[in-house]
N, C-alpha and C positions, 0 to 999 in steps of 0.2 A: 729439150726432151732428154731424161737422163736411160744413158742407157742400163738394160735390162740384166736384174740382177736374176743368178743361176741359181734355184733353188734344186737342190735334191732331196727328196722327198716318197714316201709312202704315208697311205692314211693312219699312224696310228697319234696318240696323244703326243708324244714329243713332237712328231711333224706337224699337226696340228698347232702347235704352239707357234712355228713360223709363217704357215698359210695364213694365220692370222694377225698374226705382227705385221704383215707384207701389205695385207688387207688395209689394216689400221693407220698403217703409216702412208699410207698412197703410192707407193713403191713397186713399178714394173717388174715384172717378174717371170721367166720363165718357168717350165717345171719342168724335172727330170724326173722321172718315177724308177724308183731301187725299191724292186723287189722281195724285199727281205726274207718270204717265202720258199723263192727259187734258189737263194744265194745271192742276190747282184752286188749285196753290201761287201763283197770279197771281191770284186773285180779289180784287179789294178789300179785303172784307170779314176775310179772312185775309190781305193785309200790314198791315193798321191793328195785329195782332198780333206778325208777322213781315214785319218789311219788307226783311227780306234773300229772298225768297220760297225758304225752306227747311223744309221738318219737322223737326225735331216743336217743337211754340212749346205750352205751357200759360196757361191764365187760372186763377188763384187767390183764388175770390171772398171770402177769407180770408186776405190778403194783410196787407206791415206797418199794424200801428195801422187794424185792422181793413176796410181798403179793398182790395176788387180791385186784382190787379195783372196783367198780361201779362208773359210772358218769353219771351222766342228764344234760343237756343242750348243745345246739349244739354250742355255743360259748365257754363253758368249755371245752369242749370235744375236738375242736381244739387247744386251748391253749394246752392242757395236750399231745395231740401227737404231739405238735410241739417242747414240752420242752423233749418229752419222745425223740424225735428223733435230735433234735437239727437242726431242717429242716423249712423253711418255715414262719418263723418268726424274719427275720431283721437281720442283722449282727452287732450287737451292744446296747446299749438302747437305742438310739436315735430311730435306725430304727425301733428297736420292738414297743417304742411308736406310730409311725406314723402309724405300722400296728394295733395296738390292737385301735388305736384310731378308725379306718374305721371298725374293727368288730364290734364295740363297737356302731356304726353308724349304721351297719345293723341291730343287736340285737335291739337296740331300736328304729329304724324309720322304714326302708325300709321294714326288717320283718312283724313288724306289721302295719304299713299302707297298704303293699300290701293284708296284708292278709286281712283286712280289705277291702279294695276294692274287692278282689276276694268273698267276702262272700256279700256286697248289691251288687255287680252289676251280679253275679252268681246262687250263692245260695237262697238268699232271695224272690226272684221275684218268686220260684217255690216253698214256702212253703206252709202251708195251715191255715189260709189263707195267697195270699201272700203279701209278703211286699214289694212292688215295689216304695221304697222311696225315691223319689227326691236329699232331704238335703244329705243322710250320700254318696248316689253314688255319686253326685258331689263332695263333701267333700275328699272323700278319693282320688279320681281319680285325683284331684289338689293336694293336699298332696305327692302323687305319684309321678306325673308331676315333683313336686318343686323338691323330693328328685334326680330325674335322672338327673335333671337338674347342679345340685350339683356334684354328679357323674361324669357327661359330660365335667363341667369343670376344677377336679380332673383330669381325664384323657386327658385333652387338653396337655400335656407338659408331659405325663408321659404312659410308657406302659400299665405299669401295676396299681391299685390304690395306694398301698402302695412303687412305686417305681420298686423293683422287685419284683416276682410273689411269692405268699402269703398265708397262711389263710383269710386273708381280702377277697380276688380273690373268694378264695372256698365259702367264705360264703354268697356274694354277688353274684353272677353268677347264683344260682339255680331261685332267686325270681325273678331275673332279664331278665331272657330268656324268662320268661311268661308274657313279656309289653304288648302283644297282649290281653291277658284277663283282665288286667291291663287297659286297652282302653287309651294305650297312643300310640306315636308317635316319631318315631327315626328319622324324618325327617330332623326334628332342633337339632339333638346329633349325628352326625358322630363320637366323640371320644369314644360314649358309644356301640354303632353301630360295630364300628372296633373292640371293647374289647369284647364284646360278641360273634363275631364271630372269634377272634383268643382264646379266654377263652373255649369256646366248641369246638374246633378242637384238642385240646388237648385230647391224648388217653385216660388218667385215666380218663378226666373229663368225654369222651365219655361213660367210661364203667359205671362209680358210676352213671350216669344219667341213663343208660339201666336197671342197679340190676331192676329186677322184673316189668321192663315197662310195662308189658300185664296187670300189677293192677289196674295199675290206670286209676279212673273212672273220665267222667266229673260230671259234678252237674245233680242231681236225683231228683224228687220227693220220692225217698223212705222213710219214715217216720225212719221207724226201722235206716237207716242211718243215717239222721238231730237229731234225738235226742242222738246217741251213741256221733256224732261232736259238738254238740252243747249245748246241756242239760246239765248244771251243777250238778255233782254229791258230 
């Protein structure tokens, strides 16, 4: 029995991304839950892990050449259990490039455009005072738009995005299910449409989507919360 790996974790789409990986790969796992609301992502004790203070970071007391090891970042973090497990990442370099190129796609566009979008067309409008601004909501929401569109016809000729089903799959799927807060539109994307709804019928994906679903909040005016997410420390 291997021992259990440390997940630290809140429910939003990046954390998502490893409750589901953990799922996928059959991988024991505890959960720490870091509050990002409260602040917990600034505790010491969790930058010594993540010292960019982001979720979700794991410790792998089964790490290389048998030592613990810490990780941050939810694009590392798949890579390293998909090499740990030899699962989920392409059967060859060929394939592994084609997959790491589409994580590689999410970590740098689709992540943060969405999340960008989620935050003026969300968050912003309810702060104090608020910012209810034109340029950047449009901005991202086309942004958005263009990337699923990309997506869309990735998946025109293909099940899964890298082919067969993936890291890329997991890492893409969590931001992607949230198009509706997004203010886009599946209308014109039936291949992204079908991938999302056969991508979340998947058991593991169902469960790592549930881990601690009663947390998560929508957007708040709570002050004490926009400045623990927002406020650079």
């Amino acid at each position: 029995m291997r021992d259990a790996i440390e997940l630290y974790y809140w429910p939003t789409p990046n954390g998502w991304k490893i409750s589901i990986a953990l799922e996928e790969f059959g991988l024991p796992y505890n959960v720490h839950l870091v509050d990002i609301g409260r602040g917990d992502q600034f505790n010491p004790d969790f930058l010594k892990i993540s010292p960019n203070n982001r979720i979700p970071a794991i410790v792998d007391p089964e790490g290389p050449d048998g030592a613990p090891i810490p990780i941050f970042e939810s694009g590392a973090i798949l890579q390293y259990l998909a090499r740990k497990t030899g699962r989920f990442h392409g059967a060859g370099e060929r394939e592994r490039c084609l997959v790491d190129q589409w994580l590689m796609w999410q970590m740098g566009g689709v992540g943060p455009m969405a999340g960008q979008a989620h935050h003026f067309l969300k968050f912003a409008p309810l702060m104090d005072p608020p910012q209810d601004l034109p340029y950047p909501k449009d901005r991202y929401r086309a942004e958005v738009g263009r990337l699923y569109r990309v997506l869309d016809t990735q998946l025109a000729e293909r099940e899964f995005v890298a082919g067969a089903y993936s890291i890329a799959d997991m890492a893409i799927w969590p931001w992607a299910s949230l198009w509706e807060g997004q203010q886009q539109s599946l209308d014109d994307k039936p291949h992204l449409s079908r991938w999302l709804d056969t991508v979340g019928a998947r058991p593991a994906v169902r469960a790592g989507r549930a881990l601690a679903a009663e947390l998560r909040k929508e957007p708040s005016a709570d002050r004490r919360a926009r400045d623990a997410l927002f406020k650079p420390r």
